[in-house]
C-alpha angles and dihedrals in degrees: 000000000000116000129176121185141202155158155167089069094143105194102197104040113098100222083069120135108193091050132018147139119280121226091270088051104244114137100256128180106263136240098262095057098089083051088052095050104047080051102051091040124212125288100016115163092232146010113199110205094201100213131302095058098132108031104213092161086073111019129058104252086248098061089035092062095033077060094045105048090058089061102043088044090049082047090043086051105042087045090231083160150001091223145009127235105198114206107189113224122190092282102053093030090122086067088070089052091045087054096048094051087052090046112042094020121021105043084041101056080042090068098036098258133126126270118263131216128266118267087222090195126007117182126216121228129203119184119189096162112129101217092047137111100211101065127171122359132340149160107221114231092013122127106244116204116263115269094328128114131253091046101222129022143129108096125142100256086058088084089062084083108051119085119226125248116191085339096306129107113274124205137346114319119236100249112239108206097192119200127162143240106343133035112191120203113196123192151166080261096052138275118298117197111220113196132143098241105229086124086066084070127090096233098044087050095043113104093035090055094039095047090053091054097043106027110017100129089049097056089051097211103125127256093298132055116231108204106273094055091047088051088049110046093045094050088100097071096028085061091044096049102039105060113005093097099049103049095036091109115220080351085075106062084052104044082044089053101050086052089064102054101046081055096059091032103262116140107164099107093045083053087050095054100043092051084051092058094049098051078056093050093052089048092058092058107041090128109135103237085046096055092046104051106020112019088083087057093042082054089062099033089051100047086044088064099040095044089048089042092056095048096055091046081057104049091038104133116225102231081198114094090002107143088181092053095088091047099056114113089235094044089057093046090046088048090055097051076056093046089048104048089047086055092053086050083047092048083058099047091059091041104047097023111026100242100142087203111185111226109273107255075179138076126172111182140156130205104103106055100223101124116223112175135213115287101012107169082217101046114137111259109198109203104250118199128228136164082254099053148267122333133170123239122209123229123210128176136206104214107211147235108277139101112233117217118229125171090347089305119112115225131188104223101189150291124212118207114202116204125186122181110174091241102045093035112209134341128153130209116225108225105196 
C-alpha cells in the first residue's frame, strides 16, 4: 500500500500555489505543482487532502470548485493516485455537509425513501497490518458496493475529475471517499491519527467547551463528549464560519479586505466602521430628555467598546503560521479533549466493528501551515494518560499551499508531503 498526504491547499484563495490565475487571469496549475507531484510520487492507492482544499470561507463556490477541477484533472492525468480520502478542514467544512445531504437526503428522497440522519462524524479506517481482517480502507458502517472496486464511489465531487468532450463527460472519474473528522491508519508499527486540527483551536472548539460548562446535565451525555457529539454541538459555528465569507455577495471583497489589514495592522477601516456605528447609534436616541440625561453615559459606554473592540483586533493572534500554537498550554489541553474524544470513537470501532485499533502515539495534522516533518527530532510530544501509565504522543504537521504576504512580498512558508508505503513505513518531503 502506497499513501501520500496533504493539506492547506486553499483553491479559491488567491494566494494559492498549486493552483492560481495567470496574468491573463485564466486559472492556470501553480508553481508548486511540479514540487507536489515528485513528492507524492505516481500510482498511489490513495491521496488523503487533509482538510481546506477547497477554501469556501473566502471564495464563491464557483470560483472554489473551477479552482479545484484543474488540480484533480492534472492529478487524473499525471496518475498521482487510484483513489482520494477528504478530509473536510474548517474552510471547506461545508463539503462534509454537502455530502451528508447527498447522501442521507438527496439519493434517498430520488428513490422514494425516507431521509436519514446525518453521520455527524464518520471516521476512516486504513489497516496494513498483515495478520488483520479488515485490510485495506473502509467506512464503518457504510454500505460498500457489491463486489466493485473502489468500494465505494459515485459522489458528486468524482466528476471533478473528469474532463469534457463536446459537452459530454470524458473518461473514468477519480473515485472521493469523504470521512470527518478523523482517518486512522493502523499498522504492524503502530496507529497514526490523521485530522486536520481545527479542533486544536478555541473557536472550533467553542460551543462543545461552553455547553459543557453551562448545560452539561441537560444534554445527558456524561461528563465527557465522544466525536460525534463534539462534531455536532459545535456544526453551528462550523457552518458560520466556513462559508459565510465567501458567499456573502459585495459583502465579501470587503470583509476579505479588512482581513487583510488587521493582518498587517492596519486598523483604519475597522475605526472607520466602528465610528460609523456609533454615529447610527446616536441617530436612533435624539430624543430630548435623552440627550439631556443619558447621552452623556451611552458616550462613555460607546468609546469604552470601541476602544476595547480595537484593542483585541489588534492583539488577535494568527493561528496560521504560528510555530509557538501547538505548544500553548490551552492548546494542549484543548488537543487532548480532541484526543480524547477520538480514543472514545476508537473504543467503539473495536467494539462494534472489530477493528482492535491500538491507541494513536501518532498525530499528522494541518491548519496551521507550519510544517513539522516526520521524524523531527524537535517535533512537539503532548502526555497522553492510560490505565497502564503515562506515554507521549508525536505531533506533525503538514504546512500548507499558499504564499504568505510580509512586508508586501509574498513568501512561501512551507508544505510538508507525508508519504507512507507499507514496506518503507512513513517519511515526508519538505517543500520549501
Amino acid at each position: 500500500m502506497r499513501i501520500a498526504i496533504i493539506s492547506d491547499t486553499h483553491f479559491g484563495d488567491p494566494m494559492g500555489t498549486l493552483v492560481h490565475r495567470d496574468n491573463a487571469n485564466n486559472i492556470v496549475i501553480g508553481s508548486r505543482y511540479k514540487d507536489f507531484k515528485k513528492a507524492a510520487g505516481t500510482n498511489n492507492d490513495y491521496l488523503i487532502l487533509l482538510g481546506d482544499i477547497l477554501d469556501f470561507s473566502i471564495a464563491s463556490y464557483e470560483e472554489a470548485y473551477d479552482f479545484a477541477k484543474i488540480f484533480f484533472l492534472q492529478l487524473q492525468q499525471d496518475k498521482i493516485a487510484k483513489e482520494i480520502i477528504y478530509v473536510c478542514g474548517n474552510h471547506d467544512a461545508d463539503l462534509w455537509h454537502i455530502v451528508e445531504h447527498e447522501v442521507n437526503i438527496i439519493n434517498r428522497i430520488k428513490i422514494g425513501k425516507s431521509p436519514r440522519p446525518f453521520h455527524l462524524s464518520l471516521p476512516g479506517v486504513i489497516d496494513d497490518r498483515k495478520t488483520s481482517p479488515n485490510q485495506g480502507f473502509t467506512l464503518p458502517g457504510v454500505r460498500q458496493q457489491d463486489g466493485k472496486d473502489p468500494k465505494y464511489a459515485g459522489l458528486y465531487l468524482d466528476n471533478l475529475t473528469v474532463s469534457t468532450k463536446n459537452g459530454q463527460p470524458s473518461g473514468t472519474p477519480t473515485s472521493f471517499n469523504f470521512c470527518y473528522p478523523n482517518v486512522y491508519l493502523a499498522t504492524d508499527h503502530g496507529t497514526v491519527l490523521i485530522t486536520h486540527g481545527q479542533y486544536f483551536e478555541a473557536y472550533w472548539a467553542l460551543s462543545c467547551e461552553w455547553a459543557m460548562k453551562l448545560a452539561l446535565e441537560d444534554l445527558r451525555i456524561g461528563n465527557a463528549l465522544d466525536l460525534k457529539e463534539m462534531v455536532g454541538i459545535n456544526f453551528p459555528l462550523s457552518q458560520l464560519a466556513c462559508s459565510g465569507v465567501g458567499q456573502a455577495g459585495p459583502l465579501t471583497k470587503i470583509v476579505r479586505q479588512v482581513q487583510r489589514q488587521v493582518k498587517d495592522g492596519d486598523l483604519r477601516r475597522v475605526k472607520k466602521y466602528l465610528d460609523r456605528m456609533d454615529y447610527e447609534i446616536d441617530k436612533l436616541t435624539r430624543f430630548p430628555w435623552y440627550k439631556q440625561h443619558l447621552e452623556w453615559f451611552t458616550d462613555i459606554v460607546s468609546n469604552k467598546i470601541k476602544t476595547m473592540a480595537l484593542e483585541f483586533i489588534s492583539n488577535i493572534e494568527d493561528t496560521r503560521y504560528s510555530e509557538d500554537f501547538i505548544h500553548k498550554k490551552d492548546v494542549q489541553a484543548r488537543f487532548m479533549n480532541f484526543y480524547s474524544s477520538s480514543l472514545l470513537e476508537i473504543d467503539n470501532l473495536n467494539i462494534q466493528y472489530g477493528y482492535d485499533i491500538p491507541i494513536p502515539r501518532h498525530i499528522i495534522f494541518g491548519h496551521t501551515h507550519q510544517p513539522i516533518p516526520w521524524g523531527a527530532p524537535d517535533a512537539p510530544k503532548v502526555k497522553g494518560t492510560i490505565d497502564a501509565g503515562i506515554y507521549p504522543i508525536t505531533l506533525y504537521n503538514t504546512g500548507g499551499w499558499l504564499n504568505k504576504l510580509a512586508e508586501k512580498m509574498e513568501k512561501f512558508v512551507g508544505a510538508e508531503v507525508f508519504r507512507y508505503s507499507t514496506q518503507a513505513g512513513f517519511d515526508s518531503v519538505s517543500i520549501r
